[in-house]
Backbone as CSV, one residue per row, in Angstrom:
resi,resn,N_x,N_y,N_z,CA_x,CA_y,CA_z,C_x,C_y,C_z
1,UNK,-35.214,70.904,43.032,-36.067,70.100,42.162,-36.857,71.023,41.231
2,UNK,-37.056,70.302,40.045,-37.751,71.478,38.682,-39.082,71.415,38.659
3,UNK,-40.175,72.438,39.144,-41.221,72.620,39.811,-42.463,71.751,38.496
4,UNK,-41.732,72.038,37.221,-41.969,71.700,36.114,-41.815,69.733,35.788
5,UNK,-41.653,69.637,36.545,-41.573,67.936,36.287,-43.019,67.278,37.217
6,UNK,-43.225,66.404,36.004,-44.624,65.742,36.367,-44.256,64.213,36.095
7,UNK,-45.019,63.495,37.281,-44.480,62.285,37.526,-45.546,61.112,36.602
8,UNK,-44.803,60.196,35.525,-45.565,59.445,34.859,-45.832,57.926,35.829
9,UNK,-46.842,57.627,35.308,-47.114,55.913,35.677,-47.523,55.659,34.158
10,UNK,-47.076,53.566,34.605,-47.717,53.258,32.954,-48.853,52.511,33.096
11,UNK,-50.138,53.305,32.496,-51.267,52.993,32.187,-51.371,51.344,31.812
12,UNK,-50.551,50.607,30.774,-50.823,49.894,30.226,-50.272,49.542,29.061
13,UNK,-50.076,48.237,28.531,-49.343,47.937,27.017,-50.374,46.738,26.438
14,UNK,-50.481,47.276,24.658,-50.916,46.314,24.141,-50.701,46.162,23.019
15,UNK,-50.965,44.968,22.508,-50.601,44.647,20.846,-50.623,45.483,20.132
16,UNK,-49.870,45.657,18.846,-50.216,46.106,17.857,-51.561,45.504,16.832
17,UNK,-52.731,45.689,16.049,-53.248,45.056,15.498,-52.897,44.867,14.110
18,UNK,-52.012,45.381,13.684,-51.263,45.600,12.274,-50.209,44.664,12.207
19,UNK,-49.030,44.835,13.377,-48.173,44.177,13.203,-47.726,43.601,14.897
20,UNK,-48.033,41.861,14.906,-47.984,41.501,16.087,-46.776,41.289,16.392
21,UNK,-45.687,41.869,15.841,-44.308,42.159,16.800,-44.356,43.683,17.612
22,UNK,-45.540,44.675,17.314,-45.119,45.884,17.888,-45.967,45.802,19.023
23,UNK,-45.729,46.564,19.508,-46.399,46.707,20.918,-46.723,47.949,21.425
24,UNK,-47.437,49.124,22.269,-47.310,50.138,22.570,-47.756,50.150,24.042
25,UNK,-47.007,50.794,24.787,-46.796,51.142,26.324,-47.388,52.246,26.350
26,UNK,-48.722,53.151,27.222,-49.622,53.707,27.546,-48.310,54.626,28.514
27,UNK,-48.002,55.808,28.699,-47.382,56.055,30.106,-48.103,57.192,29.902
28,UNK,-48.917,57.336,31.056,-49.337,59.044,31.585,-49.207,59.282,32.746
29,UNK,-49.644,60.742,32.967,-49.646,61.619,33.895,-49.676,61.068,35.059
30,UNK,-49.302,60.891,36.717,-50.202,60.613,37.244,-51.112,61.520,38.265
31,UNK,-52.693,61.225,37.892,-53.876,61.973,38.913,-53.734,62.972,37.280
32,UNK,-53.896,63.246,36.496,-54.111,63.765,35.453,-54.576,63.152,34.053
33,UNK,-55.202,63.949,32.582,-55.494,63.329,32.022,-54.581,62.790,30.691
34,UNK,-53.370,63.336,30.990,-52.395,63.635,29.818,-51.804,62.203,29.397
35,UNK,-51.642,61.896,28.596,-51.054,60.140,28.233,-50.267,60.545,26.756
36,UNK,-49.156,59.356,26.738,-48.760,59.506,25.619,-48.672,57.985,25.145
37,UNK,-48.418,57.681,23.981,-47.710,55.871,23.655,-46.279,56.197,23.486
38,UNK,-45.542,54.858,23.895,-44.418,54.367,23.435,-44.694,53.569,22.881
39,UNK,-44.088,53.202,21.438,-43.825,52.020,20.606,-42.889,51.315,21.243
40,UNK,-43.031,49.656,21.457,-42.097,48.324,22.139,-41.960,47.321,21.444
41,UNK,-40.791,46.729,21.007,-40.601,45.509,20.455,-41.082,44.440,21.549
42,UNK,-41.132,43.552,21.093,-41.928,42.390,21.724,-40.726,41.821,23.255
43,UNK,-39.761,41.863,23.420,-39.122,41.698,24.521,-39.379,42.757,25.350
44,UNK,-39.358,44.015,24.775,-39.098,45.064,26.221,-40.807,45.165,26.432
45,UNK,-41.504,44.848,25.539,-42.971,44.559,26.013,-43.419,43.917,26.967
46,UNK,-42.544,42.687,26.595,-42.485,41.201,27.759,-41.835,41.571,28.995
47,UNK,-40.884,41.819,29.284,-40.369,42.605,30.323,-40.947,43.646,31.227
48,UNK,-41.926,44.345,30.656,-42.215,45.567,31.491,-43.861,45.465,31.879
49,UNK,-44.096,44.157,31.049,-45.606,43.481,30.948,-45.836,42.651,32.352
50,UNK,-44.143,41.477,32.682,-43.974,40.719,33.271,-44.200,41.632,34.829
51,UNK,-43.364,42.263,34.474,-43.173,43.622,36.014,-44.644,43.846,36.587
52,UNK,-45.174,44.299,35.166,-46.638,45.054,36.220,-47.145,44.201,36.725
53,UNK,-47.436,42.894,36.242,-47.886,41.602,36.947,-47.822,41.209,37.960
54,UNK,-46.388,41.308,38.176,-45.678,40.726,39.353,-45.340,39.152,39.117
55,UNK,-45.118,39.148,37.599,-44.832,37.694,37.072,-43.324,37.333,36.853
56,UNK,-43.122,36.439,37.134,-41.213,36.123,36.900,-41.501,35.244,35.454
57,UNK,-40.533,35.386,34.486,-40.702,34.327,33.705,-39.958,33.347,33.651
58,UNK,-39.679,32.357,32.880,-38.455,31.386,32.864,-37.365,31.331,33.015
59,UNK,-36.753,32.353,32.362,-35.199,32.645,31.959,-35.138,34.537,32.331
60,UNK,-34.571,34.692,32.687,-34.549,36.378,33.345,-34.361,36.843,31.915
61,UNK,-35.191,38.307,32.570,-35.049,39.555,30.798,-33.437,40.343,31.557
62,UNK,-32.760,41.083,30.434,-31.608,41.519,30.923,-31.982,42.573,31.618
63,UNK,-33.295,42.848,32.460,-33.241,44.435,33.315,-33.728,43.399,34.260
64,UNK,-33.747,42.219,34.692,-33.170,41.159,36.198,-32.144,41.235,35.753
65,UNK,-31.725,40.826,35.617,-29.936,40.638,35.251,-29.498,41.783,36.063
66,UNK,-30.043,42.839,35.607,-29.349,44.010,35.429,-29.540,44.635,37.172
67,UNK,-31.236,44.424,37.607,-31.714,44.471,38.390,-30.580,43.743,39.981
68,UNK,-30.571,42.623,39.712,-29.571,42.056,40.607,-28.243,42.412,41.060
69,UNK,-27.439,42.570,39.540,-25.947,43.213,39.459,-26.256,44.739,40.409
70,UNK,-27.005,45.110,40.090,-26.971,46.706,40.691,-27.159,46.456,42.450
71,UNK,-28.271,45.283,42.649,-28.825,45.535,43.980,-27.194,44.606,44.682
72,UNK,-26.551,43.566,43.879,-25.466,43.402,44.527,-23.769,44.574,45.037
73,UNK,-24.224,45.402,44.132,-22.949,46.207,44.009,-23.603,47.332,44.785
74,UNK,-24.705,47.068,45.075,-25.405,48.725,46.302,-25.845,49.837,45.450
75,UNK,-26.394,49.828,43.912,-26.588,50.842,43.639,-27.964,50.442,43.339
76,UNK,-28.583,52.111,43.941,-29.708,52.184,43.756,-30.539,53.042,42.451
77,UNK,-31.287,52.635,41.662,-31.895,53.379,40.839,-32.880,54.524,41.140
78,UNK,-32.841,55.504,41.671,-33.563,56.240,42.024,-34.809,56.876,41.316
79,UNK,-34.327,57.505,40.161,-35.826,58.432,39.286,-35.693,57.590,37.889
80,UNK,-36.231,58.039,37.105,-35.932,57.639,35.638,-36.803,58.903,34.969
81,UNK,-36.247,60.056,33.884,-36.683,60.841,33.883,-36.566,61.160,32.505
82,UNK,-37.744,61.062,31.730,-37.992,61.383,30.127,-37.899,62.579,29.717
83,UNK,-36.515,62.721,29.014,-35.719,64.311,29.136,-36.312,65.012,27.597
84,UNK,-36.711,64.117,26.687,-37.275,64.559,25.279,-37.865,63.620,24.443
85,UNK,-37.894,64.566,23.326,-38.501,63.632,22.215,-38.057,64.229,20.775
86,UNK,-36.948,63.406,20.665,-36.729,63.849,19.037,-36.217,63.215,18.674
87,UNK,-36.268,63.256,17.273,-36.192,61.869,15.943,-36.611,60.899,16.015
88,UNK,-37.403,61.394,16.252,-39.044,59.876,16.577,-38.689,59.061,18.007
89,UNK,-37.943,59.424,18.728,-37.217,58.469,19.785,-37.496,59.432,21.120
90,UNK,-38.068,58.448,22.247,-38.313,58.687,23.541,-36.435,58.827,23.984
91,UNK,-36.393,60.037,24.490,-34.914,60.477,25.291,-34.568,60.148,26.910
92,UNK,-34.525,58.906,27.539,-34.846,59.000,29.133,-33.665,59.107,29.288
93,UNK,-32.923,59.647,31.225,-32.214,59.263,31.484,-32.330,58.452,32.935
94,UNK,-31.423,57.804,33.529,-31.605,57.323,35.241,-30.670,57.584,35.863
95,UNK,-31.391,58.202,36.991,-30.408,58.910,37.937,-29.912,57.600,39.016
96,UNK,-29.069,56.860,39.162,-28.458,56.227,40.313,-27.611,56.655,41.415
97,UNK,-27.535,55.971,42.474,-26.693,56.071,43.427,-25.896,55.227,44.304
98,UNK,-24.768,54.966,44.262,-23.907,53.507,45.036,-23.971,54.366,46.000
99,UNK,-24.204,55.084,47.186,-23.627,55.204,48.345,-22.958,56.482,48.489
100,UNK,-22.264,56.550,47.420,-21.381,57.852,47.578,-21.562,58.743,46.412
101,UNK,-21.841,58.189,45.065,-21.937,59.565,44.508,-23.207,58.971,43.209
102,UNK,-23.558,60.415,42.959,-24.943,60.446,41.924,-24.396,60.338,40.568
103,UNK,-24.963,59.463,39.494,-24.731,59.228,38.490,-25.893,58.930,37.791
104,UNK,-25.933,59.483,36.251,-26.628,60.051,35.488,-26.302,59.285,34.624
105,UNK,-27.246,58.197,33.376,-27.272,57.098,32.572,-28.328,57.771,31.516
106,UNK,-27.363,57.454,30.147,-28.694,58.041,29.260,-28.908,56.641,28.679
107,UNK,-30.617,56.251,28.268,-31.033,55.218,28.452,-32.415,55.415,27.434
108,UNK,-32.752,53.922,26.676,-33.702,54.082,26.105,-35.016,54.161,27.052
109,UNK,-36.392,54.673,26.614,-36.971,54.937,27.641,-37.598,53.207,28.221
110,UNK,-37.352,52.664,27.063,-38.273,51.009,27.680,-37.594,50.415,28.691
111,UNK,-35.950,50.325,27.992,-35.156,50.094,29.094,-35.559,51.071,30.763
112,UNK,-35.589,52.214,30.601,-35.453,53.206,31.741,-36.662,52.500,32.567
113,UNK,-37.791,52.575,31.949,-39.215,52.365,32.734,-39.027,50.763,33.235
114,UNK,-38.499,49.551,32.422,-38.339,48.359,32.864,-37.597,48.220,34.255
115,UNK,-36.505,49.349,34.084,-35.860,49.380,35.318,-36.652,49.859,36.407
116,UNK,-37.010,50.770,35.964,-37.789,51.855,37.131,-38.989,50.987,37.781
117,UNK,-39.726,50.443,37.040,-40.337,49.601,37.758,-39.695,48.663,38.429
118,UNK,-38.816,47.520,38.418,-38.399,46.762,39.205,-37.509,47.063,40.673
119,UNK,-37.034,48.917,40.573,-36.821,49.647,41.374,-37.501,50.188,42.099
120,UNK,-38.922,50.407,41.725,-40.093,50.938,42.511,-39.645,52.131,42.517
121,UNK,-39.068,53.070,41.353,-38.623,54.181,41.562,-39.354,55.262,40.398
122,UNK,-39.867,56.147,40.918,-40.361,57.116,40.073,-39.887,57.533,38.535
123,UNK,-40.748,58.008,37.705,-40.480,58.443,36.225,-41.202,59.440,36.494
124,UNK,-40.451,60.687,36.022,-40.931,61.884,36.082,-40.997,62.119,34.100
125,UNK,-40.952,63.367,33.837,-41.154,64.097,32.011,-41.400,65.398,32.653
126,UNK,-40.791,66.398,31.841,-41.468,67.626,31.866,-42.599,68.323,31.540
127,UNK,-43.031,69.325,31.543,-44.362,70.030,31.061,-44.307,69.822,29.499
128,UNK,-42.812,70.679,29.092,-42.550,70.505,27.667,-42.518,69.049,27.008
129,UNK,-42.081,68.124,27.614,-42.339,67.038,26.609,-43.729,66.179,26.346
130,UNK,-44.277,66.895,28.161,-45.857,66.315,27.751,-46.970,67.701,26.709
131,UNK,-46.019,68.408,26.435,-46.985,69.640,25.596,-46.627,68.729,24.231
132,UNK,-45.376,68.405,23.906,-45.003,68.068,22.573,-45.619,66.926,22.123
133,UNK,-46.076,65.841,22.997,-46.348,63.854,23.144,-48.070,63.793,23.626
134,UNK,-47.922,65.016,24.032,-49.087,64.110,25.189,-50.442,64.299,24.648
135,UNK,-51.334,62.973,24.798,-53.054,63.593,24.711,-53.940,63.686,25.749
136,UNK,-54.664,64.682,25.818,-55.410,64.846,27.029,-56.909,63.514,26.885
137,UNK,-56.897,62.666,27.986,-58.067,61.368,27.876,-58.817,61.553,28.968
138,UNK,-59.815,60.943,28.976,-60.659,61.052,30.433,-60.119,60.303,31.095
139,UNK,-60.449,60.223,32.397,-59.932,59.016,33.259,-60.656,57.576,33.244
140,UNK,-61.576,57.779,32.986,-62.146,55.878,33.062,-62.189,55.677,31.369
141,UNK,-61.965,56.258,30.570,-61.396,55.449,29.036,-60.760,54.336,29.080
142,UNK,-60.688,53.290,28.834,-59.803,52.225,28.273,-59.084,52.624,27.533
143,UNK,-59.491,53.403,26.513,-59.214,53.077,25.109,-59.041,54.992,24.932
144,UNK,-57.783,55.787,25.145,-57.505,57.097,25.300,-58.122,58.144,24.034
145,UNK,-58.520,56.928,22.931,-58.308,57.545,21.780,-60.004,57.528,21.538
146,UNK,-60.634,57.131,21.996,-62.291,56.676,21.687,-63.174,58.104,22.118
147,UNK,-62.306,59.108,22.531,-63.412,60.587,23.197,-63.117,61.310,21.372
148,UNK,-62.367,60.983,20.912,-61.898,61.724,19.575,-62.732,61.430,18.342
149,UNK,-63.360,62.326,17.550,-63.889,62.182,16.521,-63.360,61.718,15.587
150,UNK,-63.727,61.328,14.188,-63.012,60.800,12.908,-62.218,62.321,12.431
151,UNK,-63.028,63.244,12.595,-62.334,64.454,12.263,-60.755,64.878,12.955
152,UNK,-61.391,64.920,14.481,-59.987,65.011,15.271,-59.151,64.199,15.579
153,UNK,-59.341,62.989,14.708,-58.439,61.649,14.804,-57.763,62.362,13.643
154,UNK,-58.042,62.153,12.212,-57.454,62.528,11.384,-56.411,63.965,11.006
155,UNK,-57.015,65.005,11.885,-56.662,66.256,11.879,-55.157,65.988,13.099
156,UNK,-55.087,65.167,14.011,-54.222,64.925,15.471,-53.280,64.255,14.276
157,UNK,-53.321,63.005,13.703,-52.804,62.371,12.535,-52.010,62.991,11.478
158,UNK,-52.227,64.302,11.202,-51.626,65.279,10.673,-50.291,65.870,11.503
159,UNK,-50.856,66.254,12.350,-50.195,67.194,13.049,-48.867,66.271,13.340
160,UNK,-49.425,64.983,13.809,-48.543,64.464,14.355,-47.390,63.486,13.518
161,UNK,-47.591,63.288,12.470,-46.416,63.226,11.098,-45.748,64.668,10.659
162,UNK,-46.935,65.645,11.110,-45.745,66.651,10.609,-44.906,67.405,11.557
163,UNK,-45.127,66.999,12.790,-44.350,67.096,13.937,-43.170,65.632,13.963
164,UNK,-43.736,64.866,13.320,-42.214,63.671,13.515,-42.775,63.038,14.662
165,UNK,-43.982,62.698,14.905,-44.433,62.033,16.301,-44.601,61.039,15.535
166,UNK,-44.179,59.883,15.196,-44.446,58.334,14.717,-45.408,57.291,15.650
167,UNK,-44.929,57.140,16.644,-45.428,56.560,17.886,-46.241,56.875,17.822
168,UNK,-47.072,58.147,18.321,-48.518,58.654,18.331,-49.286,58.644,17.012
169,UNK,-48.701,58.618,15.721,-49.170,58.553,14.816,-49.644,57.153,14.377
170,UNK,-49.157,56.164,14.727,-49.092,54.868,14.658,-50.311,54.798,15.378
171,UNK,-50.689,54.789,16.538,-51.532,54.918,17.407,-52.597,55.599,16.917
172,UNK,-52.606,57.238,16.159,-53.808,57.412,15.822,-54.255,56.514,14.467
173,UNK,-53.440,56.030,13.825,-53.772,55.122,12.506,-54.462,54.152,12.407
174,UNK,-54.264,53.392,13.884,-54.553,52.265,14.137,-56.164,51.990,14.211
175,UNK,-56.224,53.703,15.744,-57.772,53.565,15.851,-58.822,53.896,14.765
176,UNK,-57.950,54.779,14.030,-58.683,54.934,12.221,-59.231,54.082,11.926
177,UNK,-58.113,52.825,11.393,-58.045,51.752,10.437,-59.572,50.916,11.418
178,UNK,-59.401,50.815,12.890,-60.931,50.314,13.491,-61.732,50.757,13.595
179,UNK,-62.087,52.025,13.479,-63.547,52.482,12.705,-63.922,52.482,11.586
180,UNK,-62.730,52.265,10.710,-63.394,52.196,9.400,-64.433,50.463,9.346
């Protein structure tokens, strides 16, 4: 095992205030202060929203679907593990297992975490992708972005368009646009 892998939980998802089809998923560290956002379209929002709840909805999202087919055929989802970040896109993969042999799924990360939760199975990320994504928050913040000045909002805002971080940039824009 890579001594370098740190295990995420998800903090939390909430609206966009700009545009109420987007959504952003909170996943950090866990027992640490490091957090990053994922950007979510409004289904895999609903889906991974429904999970933390412990809410079923009407009509199954396709990770029940998916959830079932697997637990009928014996395979188990074991890790789900956020391998990068490039071209604006979260890189996960999931490690499964039927019984006899290990298999490796490359997977969007909403999908990965929707699963992983209904698996009760860990999400790990490396050091490196939380050096590249991640912001350091206090622990009783709500709101990850509220310890940051207008200065170091704007200056993080930089960095992070000219790094190709969209997601996080979106995120620092947002809390901008509500202090102004």
């Amino acid at each position: 095992m890579n001594m370098d892998r740190r295990r995420l939980v998800v903090k939390g998802i909430s609206g966009s205030q700009d545009k109420p089809e987007i959504y952003v998923m909170i996943l950090g560290e866990q027992g640490e202060n490091s957090v990053f956002p994922v950007v979510l379209g409004f289904y895999e929002a609903q889906s991974i929203a429904f999970c933390l709840e412990n809410s079923t909805s009407k009509r199954p999202f396709i990770h029940d679907l998916f959830f079932d087919l697997a637990r009928l055929s014996n395979i188990e989802v074991l890790e789900v593990f956020v391998k990068d970040f490039k071209d604006s896109s979260f890189h996960a993969e999931i490690l499964c297992f039927d019984g006899k042999k290990y298999t490796k799924f490359d997977a969007r990360l909403s999908d990965a975490v929707a699963l992983a939760l209904r698996f009760k199975c860990p999400i790990f990320t490396s050091k490196e992708v939380l050096a590249m994504v991640g912001v350091n928050i206090l622990h009783d913040s709500n709101n990850p972005l509220e310890q940051f000045s207008m200065e170091e909002l704007l200056s993080k805002l930089d960095e992070m368009v000219k790094n190709e971080n969209y997601e996080m940039a979106i995120s620092l824009r947002n809390e901008i646009r509500k202090r102004k």
